[in-house]
C-alpha distance (Angstrom), angle and dihedral (degrees) to the residues before:
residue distance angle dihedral
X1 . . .
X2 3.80 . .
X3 3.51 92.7 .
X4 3.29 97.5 55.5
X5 4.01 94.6 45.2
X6 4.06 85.0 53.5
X7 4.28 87.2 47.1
X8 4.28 82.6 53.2
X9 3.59 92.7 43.5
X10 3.66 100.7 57.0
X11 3.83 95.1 40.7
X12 3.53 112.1 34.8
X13 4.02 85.4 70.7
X14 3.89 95.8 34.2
X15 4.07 93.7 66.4
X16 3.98 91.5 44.0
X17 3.80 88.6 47.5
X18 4.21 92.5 43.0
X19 3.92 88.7 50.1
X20 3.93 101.2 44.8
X21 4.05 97.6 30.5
X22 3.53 119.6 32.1
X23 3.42 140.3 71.5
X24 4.18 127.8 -87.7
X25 3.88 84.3 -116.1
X26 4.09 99.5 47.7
X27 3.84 86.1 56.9
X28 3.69 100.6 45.2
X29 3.59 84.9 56.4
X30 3.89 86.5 48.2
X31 3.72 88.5 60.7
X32 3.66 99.6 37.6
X33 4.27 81.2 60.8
X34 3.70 88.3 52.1
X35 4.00 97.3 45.8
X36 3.57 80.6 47.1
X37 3.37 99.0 53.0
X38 3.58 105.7 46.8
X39 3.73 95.2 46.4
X40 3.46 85.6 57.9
X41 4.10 91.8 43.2
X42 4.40 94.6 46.9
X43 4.16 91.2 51.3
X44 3.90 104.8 31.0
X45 4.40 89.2 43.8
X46 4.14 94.7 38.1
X47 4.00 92.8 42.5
X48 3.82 85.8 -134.8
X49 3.72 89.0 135.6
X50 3.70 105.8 45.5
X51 4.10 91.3 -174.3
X52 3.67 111.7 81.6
X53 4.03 80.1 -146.6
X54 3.06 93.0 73.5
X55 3.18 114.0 46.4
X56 3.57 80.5 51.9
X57 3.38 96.2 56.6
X58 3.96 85.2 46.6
X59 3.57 93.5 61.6
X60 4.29 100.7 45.1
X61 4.15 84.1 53.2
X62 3.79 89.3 48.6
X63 3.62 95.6 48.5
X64 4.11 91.3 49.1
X65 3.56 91.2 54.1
X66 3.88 100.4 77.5
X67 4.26 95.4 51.1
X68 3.78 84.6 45.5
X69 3.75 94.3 54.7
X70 3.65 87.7 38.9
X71 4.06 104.0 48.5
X72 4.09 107.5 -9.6
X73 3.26 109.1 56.1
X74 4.04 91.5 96.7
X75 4.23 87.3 55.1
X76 3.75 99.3 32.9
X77 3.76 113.1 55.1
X78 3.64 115.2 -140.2
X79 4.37 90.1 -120.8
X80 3.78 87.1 59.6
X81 4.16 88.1 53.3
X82 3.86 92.6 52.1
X83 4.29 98.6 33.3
X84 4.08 87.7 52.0
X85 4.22 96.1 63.0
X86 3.45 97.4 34.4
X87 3.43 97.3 43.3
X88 4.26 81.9 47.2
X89 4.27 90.7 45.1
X90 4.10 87.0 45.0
X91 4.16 92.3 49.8
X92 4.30 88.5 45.2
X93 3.91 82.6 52.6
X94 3.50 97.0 52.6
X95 3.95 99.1 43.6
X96 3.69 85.2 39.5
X97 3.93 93.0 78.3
X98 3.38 88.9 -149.1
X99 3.71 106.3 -34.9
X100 3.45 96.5 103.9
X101 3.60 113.7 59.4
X102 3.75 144.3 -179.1
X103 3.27 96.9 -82.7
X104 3.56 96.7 46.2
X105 4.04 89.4 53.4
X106 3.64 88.1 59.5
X107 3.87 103.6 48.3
X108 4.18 84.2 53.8
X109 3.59 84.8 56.8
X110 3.26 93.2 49.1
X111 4.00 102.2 50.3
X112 3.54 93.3 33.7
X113 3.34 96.2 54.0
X114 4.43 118.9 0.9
X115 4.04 86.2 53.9
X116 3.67 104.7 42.3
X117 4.02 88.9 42.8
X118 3.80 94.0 44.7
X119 4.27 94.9 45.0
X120 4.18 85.1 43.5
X121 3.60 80.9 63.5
X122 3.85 86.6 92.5
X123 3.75 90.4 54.3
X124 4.26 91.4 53.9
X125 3.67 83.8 41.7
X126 4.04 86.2 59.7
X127 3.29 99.3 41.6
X128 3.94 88.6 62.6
X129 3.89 118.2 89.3
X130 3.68 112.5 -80.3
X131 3.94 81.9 24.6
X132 3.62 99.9 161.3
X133 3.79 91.8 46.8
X134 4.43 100.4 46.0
X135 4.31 83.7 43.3
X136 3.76 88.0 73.2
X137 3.54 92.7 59.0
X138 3.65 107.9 75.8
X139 4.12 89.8 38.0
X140 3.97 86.8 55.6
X141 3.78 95.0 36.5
X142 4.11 89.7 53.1
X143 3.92 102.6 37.3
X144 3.80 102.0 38.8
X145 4.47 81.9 47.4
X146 3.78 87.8 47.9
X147 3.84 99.9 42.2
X148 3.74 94.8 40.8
X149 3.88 92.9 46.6
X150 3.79 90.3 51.2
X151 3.90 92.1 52.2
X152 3.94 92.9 36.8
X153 3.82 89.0 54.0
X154 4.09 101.3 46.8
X155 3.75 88.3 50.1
X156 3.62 101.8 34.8
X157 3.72 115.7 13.3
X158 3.69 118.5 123.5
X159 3.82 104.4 145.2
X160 4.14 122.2 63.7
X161 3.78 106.1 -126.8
X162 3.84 87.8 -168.5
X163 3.70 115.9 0.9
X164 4.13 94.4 174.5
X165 3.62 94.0 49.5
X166 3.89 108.2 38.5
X167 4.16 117.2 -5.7
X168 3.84 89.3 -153.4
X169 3.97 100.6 62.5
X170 3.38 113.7 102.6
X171 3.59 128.7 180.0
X172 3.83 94.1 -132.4
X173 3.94 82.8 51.9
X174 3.86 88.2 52.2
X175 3.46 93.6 43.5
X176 3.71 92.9 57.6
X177 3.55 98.6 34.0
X178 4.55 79.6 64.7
X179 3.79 92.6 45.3
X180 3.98 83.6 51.8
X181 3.69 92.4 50.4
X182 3.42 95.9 44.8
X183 3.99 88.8 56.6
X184 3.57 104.2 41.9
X185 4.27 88.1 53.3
X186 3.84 87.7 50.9
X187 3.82 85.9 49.2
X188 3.78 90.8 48.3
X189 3.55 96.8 51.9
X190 3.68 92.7 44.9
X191 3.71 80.2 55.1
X192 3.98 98.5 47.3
X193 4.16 89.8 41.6
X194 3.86 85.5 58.8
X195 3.50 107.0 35.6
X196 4.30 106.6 19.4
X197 3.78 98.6 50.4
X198 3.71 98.0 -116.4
X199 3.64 139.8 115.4
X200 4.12 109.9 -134.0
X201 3.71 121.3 -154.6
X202 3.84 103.9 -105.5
X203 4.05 92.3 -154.9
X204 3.65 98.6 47.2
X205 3.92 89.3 43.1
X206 3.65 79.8 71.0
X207 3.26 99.5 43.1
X208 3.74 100.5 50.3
X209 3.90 85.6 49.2
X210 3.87 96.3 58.4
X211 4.15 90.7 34.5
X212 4.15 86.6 50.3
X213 4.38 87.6 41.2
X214 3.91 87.2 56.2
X215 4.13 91.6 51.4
X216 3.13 93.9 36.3
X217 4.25 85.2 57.1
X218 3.43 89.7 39.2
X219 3.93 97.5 51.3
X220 3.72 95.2 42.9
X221 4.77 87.7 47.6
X222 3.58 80.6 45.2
X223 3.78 101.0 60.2
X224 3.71 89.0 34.8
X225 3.61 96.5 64.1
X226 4.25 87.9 51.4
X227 3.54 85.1 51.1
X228 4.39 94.8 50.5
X229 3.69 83.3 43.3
X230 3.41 95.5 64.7
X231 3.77 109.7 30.9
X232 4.02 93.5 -106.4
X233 3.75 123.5 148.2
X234 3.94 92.3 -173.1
X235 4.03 131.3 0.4
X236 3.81 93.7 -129.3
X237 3.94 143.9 -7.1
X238 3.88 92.8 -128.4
X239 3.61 95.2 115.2
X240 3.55 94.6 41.1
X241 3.85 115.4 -125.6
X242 3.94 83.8 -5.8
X243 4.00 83.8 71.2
X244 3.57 123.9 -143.7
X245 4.17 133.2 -13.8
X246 4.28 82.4 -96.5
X247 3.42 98.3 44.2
X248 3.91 85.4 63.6
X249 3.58 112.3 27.5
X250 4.06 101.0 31.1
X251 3.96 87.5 106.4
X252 4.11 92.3 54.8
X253 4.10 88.2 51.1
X254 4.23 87.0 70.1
X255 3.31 99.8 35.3
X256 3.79 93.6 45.3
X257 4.08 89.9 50.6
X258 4.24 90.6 44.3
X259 3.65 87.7 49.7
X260 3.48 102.1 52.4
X261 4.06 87.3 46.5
X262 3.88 95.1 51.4
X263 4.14 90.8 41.1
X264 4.10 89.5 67.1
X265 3.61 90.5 54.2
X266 3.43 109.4 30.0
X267 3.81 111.2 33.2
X268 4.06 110.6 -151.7
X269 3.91 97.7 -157.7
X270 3.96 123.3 59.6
């Protein structure tokens, strides 16, 4: 329990601090770390690339994929992003002789490319008018959800919301854990009309809080189920008895991703 109040204590200021303080660059190199990290975490913890290669390889194409959203997208063409890891993933098959199966191809695929692109969601997200302000939204949409759940369910769970895939989940817990979302967005745009100059959209506040609940539900059930599949308690030890970088932030990669979608659609602030 210490350990994970310490974990809490050094980042629940460091992402208000990275979001209001520093630099666009400092915190695409933030995310890069992260994309990094947990395309490292899902291969190397799930065995689902059985070459250290490439999961290494996995990792170094994960972490290039935030700076290239962010300022290469005009020099790199998105075909030559996609062609290089398959082609890589295809070439460890064939000198695998057998080692390296299907399955394996596609999980390199996935955390070299489906993780970094989803997490650099944030970093699109900033890049948008009123950046700074709309890149909040998916980190208080997904933490409030996931705190709030967790307390709603230990005090009033009763009914499993998905027994197979994670024991703990209730759907009292995940009915709270919306009602909290839903509240802490109206309290942030309360906060950004007041102090950021700009006039949110009340109804679509809403909506993108019970839209970004449901991926954030869906991201976390998602992750679960690789994690029953394969025996795993946690994906990594990096965060100490908070487990690894997935284990904690799988539920912000989907609601980051949905966000970005729905915010070049349906713009939140007026």
């Amino acid at each position: 329990m210490a350990n994970r109040w310490l974990i809490a204590f050094l980042l629940v200021p460091l992402v208000p601090l990275l979001f209001l303080l520093a630099p666009g660059w400092a915190l695409v190199i933030v995310v890069a770390f992260f994309s990094a990290g947990m395309a490292v975490e899902i291969l190397q913890s799930t065995g689902f690339a059985p070459q250290k290669r490439m999961y290494i390889f996995a990792g170094v194409w994960a972490a290039f994929i935030p700076p290239w959203l962010a300022y290469l997208g005009e020099y790199v063409p998105v075909e030559a992003v996609i062609f290089v890891p398959v082609a890589w993933c295809s070439t460890m098959a064939v000198l695998s002789k057998g080692k390296v199966r299907a399955e394996g191809i596609a999980w390199g695929l996935f955390a070299a490319l489906i993780i970094p692109r989803f997490l650099a969601s944030l970093v699109a997200i900033l890049n948008m008018e009123h950046g700074r302000l709309l890149a909040w939204m998916p980190l208080v949409t997904a933490c409030f959800y996931d705190a709030c759940s967790m307390f709603g369910g230990k005090k009033f769970g009763r009914r499993k919301l998905a027994p197979v895939l994670s024991p703990k989940k209730t759907v009292e817990g995940a009915l709270a854990g919306l009602i909290g979302a839903i509240g802490f967005m109206l309290i942030y745009a309360l906060l950004i009309q007041s102090f950021g100059g700009v006039n949110p959209s009340w109804p679509l506040i809403v909506f993108y809080a019970v839209a970004g609940s449901a991926a954030a539900q869906l991201g976390d059930l998602a992750f679960s189920a690789v994690k029953r599949e394969r025996g795993m308690k946690d994906y990594g030890t990096i965060l100490q008895s908070h487990g690894g970088l997935l284990d904690r932030f799988d539920s912000i990669l989907f609601t980051a991703a949905l966000m970005e979608g729905l915010l070049v659609y349906l713009p939140v602030l007026l």
